[in-house]
C-alpha positions as CSV (number, residue, x, y, z in Angstrom):
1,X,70.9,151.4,116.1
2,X,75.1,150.7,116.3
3,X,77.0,148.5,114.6
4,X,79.4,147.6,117.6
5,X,83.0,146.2,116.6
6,X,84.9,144.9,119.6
7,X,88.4,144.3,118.5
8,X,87.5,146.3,115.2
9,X,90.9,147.6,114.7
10,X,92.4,144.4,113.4
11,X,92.2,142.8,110.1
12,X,89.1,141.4,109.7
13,X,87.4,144.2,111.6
14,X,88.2,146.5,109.4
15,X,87.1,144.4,106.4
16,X,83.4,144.2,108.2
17,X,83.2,148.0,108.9
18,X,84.0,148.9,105.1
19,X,81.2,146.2,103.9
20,X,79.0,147.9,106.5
21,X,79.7,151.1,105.6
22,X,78.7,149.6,102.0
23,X,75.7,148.2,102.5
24,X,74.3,150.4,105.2
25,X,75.6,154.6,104.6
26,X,75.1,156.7,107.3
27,X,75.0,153.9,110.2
28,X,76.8,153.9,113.2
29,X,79.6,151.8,113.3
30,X,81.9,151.5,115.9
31,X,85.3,150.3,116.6
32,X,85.9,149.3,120.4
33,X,89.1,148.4,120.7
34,X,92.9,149.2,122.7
35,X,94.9,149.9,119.8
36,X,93.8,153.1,117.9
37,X,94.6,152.6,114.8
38,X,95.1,156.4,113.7
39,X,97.7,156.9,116.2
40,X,100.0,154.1,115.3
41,X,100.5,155.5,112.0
42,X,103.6,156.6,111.4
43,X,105.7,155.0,114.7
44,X,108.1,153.7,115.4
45,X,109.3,149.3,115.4
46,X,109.7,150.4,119.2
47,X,107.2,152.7,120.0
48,X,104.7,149.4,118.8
49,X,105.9,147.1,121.0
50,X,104.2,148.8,123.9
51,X,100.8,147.4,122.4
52,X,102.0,144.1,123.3
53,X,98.7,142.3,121.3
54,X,99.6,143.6,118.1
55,X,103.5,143.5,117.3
56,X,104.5,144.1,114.0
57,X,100.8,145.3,113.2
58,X,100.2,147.0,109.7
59,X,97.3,148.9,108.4
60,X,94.9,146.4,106.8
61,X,93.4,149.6,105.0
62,X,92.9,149.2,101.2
63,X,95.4,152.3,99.8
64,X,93.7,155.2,98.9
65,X,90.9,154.2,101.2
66,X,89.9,155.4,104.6
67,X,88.2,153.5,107.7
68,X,85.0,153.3,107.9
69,X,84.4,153.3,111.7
70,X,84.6,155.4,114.6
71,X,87.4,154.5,117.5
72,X,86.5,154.6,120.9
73,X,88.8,153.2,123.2
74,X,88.1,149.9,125.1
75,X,90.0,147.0,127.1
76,X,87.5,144.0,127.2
77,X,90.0,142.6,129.4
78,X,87.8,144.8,131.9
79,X,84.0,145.3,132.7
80,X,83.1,148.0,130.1
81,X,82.4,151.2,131.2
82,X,81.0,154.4,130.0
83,X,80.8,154.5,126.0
84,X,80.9,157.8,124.0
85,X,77.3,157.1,122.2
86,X,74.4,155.2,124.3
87,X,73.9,151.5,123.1
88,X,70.3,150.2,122.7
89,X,68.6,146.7,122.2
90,X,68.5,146.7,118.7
91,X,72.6,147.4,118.3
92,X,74.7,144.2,116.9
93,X,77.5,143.3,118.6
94,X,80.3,141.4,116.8
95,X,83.1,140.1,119.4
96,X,86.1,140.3,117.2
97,X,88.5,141.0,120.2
98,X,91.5,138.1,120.5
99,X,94.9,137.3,121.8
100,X,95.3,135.0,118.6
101,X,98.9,134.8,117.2
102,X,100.4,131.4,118.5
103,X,102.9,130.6,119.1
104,X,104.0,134.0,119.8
105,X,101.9,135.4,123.8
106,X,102.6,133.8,127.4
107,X,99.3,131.3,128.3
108,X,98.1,134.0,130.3
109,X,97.1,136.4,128.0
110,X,95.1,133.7,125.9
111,X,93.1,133.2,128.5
112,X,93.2,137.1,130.3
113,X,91.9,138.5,127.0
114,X,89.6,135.7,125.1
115,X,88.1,134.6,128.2
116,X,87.6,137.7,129.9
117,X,86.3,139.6,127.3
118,X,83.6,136.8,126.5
119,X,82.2,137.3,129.8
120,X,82.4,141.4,129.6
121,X,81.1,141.7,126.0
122,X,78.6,139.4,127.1
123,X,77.7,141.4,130.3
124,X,77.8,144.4,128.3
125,X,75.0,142.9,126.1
126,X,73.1,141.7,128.8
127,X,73.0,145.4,130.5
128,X,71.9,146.8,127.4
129,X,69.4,144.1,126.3
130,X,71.1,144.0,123.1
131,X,70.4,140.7,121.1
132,X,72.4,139.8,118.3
133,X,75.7,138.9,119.0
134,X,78.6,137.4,116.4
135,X,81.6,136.0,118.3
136,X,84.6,135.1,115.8
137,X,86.3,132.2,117.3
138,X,88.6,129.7,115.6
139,X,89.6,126.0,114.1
140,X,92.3,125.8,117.4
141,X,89.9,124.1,119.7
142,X,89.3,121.1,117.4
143,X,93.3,120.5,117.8
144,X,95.4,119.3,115.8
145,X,95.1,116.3,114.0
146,X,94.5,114.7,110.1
147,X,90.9,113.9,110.7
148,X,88.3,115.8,109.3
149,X,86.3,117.8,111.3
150,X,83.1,119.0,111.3
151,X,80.7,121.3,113.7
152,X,79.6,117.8,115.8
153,X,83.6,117.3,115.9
154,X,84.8,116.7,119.9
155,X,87.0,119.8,120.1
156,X,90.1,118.7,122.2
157,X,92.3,121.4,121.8
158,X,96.0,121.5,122.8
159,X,97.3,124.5,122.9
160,X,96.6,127.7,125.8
161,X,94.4,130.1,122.6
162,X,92.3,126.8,120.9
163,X,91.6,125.9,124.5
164,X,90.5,129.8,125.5
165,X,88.4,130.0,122.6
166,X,86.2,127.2,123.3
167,X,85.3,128.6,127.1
168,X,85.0,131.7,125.3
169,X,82.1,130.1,122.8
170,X,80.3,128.7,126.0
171,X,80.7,132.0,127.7
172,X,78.6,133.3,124.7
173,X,76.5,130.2,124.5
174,X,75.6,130.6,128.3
175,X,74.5,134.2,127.4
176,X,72.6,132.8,124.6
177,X,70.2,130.5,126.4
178,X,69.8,133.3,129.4
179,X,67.6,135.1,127.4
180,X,64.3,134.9,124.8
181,X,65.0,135.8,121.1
182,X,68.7,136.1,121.2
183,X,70.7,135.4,118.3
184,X,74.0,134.4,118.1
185,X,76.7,133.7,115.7
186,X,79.9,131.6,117.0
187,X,82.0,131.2,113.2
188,X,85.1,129.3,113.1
189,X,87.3,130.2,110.4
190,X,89.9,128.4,108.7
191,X,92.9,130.9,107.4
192,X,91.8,134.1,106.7
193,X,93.4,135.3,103.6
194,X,93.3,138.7,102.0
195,X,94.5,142.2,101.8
196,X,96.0,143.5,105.0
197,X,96.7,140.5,106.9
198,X,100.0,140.2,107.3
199,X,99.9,136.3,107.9
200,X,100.2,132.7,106.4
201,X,99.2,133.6,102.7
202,X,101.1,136.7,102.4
203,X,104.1,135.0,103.6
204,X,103.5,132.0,101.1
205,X,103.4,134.4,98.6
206,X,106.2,136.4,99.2
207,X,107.9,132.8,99.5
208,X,107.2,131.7,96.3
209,X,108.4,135.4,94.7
210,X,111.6,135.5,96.6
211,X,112.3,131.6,95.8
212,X,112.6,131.1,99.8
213,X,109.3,128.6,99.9
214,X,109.3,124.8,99.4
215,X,107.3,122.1,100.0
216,X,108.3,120.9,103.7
217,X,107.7,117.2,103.9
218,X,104.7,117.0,102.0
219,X,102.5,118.6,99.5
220,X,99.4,117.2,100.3
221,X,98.9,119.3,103.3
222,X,94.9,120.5,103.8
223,X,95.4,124.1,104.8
224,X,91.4,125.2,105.6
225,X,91.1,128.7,104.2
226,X,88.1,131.6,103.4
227,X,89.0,134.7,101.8
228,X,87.7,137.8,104.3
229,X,85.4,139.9,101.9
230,X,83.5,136.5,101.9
231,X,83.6,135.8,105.4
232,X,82.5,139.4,106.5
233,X,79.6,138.8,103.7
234,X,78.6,135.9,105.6
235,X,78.6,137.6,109.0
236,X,76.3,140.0,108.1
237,X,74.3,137.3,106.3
238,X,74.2,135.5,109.6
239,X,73.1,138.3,111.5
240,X,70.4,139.6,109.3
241,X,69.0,136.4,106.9
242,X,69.5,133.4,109.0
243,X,66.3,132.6,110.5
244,X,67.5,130.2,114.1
245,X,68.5,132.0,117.0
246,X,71.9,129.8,116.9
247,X,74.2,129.1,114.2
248,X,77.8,127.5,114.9
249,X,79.8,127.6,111.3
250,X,83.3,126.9,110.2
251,X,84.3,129.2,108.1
252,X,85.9,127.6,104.6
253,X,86.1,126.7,101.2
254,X,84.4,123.0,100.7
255,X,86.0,121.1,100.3
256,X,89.4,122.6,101.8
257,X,92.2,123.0,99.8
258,X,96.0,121.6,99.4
259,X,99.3,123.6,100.0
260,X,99.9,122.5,96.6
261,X,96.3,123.7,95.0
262,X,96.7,126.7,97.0
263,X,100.7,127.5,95.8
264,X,98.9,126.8,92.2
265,X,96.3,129.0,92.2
266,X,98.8,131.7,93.5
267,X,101.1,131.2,90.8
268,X,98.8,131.3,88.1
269,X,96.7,134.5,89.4
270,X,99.8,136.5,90.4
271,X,102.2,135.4,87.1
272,X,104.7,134.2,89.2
273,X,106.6,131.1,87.6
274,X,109.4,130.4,90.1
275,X,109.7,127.0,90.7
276,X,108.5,125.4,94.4
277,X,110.9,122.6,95.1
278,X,109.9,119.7,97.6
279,X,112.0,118.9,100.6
280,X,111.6,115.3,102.3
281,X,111.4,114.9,106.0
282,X,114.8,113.3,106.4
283,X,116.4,116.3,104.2
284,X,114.5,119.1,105.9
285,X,114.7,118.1,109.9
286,X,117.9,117.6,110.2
287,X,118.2,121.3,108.7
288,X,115.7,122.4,110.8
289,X,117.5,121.2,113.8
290,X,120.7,122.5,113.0
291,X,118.9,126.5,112.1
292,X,117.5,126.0,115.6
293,X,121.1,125.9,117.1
294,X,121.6,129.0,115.2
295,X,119.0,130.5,116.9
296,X,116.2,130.0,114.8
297,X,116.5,132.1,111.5
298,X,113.5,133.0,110.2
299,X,111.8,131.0,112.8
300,X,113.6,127.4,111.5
301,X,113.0,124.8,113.9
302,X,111.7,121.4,114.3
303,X,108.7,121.8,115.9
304,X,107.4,124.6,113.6
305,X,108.4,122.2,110.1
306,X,106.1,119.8,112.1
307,X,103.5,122.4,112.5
308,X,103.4,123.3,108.8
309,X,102.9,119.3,108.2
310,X,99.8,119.1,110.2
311,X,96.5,119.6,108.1
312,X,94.1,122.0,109.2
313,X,90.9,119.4,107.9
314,X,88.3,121.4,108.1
315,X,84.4,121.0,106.8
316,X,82.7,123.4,105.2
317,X,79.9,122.0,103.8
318,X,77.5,123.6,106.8
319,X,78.3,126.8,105.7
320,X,77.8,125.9,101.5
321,X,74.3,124.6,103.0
322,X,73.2,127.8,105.3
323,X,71.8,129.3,102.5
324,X,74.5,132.1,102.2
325,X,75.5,132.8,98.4
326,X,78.8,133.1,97.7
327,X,80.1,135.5,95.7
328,X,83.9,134.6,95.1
329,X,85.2,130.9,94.3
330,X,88.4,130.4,96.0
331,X,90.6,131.2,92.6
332,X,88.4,134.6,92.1
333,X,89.2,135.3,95.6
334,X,92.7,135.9,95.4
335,X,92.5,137.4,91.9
336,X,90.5,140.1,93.5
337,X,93.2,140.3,96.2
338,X,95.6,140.7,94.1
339,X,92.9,143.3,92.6
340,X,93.1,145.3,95.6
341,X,97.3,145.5,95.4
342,X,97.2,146.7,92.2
343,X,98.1,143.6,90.8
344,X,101.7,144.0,92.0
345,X,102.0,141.4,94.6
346,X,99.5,140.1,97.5
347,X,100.1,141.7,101.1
């Protein structure tokens, strides 16, 4: 059988080929995917922007280590093609493949590659009769709002990639109920944290370290999170221990956490004792206003202060009841990401 990684070059991707190579040596695991990741070593700030998906990409490879799948390329943006090994009905697909960063793509490539390749990843398994599919998807179609939100929650997303991702689960759901005995996974994490991804946490971090982070408005913020050693875990827990053909998750902590639990827990895991001041709304607009005349610094404006405001109020109490087992509360989590750096910093 193949272990069969769309979109596998990215952060998380990487994360589930290493625990696959872990817990099953000598598989076949492969990485379908545009960007090869062996060949952007080493280039250039403008040599990357040709792979318009994955600007200021970074290896999310643990230092010293190596990956542990096999590139071939693929574009799910198009029906899939030939395939340099021959796929068979017991394979596992896991659609990892996105257009994710917002803001920061037109509307049209939300939908090009998240809708799209549902419906050629999907065809793809439905040529091959393979069936056991993850699809990652994402908290963006329930919106944004202060309400909690659970599985049964009314997505109404407002923005082009929540609203892609939700035709993208019925794309998988439809592929789903076409057939007998298929499984399939649809997870929705919150912030994925940990090493190599080059997001929200490692920019908090570096925040706090270079004294350029403070509390914007509030500090009671719900920021959903999972660390991605424990959301890979409970992938492959989904794929080969849940019983029911259909499992719909979010993917957190339960309950969620604050920005200021969260800065905590970074402080005291890392040593870092700088001092995170608080900045009220009618302090910090009016800056944020005047940095956008400016053009923007460091991506100061109104509407992204606003954005940091909004709590992402996620339930996870479905996936503490599955049955999964997890192995790292949310402070061991980043103590073994900061582990994994060395314990020098978190990136």
């Amino acid at each position: 059988m193949n272990y069969i990684i769309f979109g596998g070059t990215g952060f998380i991707g990487n994360h589930l080929a290493d625990l696959l190579f872990e817990q099953h040596p000598g598989s076949a695991i492969w990485n379908l995917d545009i960007v090869d990741p062996d060949k952007l070593q080493g280039l250039t700030e403008k040599e990357l922007q040709d792979y318009t998906t994955i600007k200021n990409w970074k290896s999310p490879v643990v230092d010293g280590g190596s990956r542990k799948s096999v590139f071939a390329f693929c574009d799910v943006r198009k029906p899939i093609g030939e395939l340099p090994f021959t796929p068979t009905p017991d394979d596992v697909v896991f659609n990892l493949a996105a257009v994710h960063r917002t803001p920061g793509h037109p509307d049209y490539a939300y939908f090009e590659t998240n809708i799209r390749g549902a419906e050629n990843v999907c065809a793809f398994a439905e040529k091959y009769g393979i069936k056991n599919v993850v699809f990652t998807s994402s908290i963006a179609p329930y919106g944004a709002s202060e309400e909690l939100k659970t599985e049964d929650t009314l997505p109404t997303p407002n923005t082009p990639y929540g609203v892609s991702k939700l035709i993208a689960e019925k794309i998988h759901l439809a592929w789903q109920r076409g057939g007998a005995d298929r499984k399939l996974t649809i997870l929705r994490p919150g912030v994925v944290f940990g090493k190599g991804e080059n997001g929200n946490f490692t920019r908090l971090y570096w925040g706090i370290r270079k004294h350029m982070f403070a509390y914007p408005g509030r500090k009671d913020t719900i920021k959903a999170c999972v660390y991605v050693k424990e959301l890979v875990r409970f992938i492959l827990w989904n794929v080969e221990s849940r019983p029911s053909l259909l499992g719909l998750f979010n993917c957190t902590y339960e309950p969620a956490y604050t920005i200021e639990q969260i800065v905590a827990v970074m402080k005291q895991t890392t040593g870092l004792t700088q001092w995170v001041p608080y900045i009220p709304n009618f302090v910090i607009m009016p800056v944020a206003a005047f940095a956008m005349l400016l053009g923007s610094p460091m991506g100061i404006c109104p509407a992204r202060v606003k954005k940091l405001q909004i709590s992402t109020n996620i339930s996870g109490v479905s996936m503490a009841q599955s049955g999964y087992d997890f192995k790292w509360k949310f402070e061991e989590a980043v103590a073994d990401w900061f582990d994994d750096n060395n314990k020098t910093c978190l990136e």
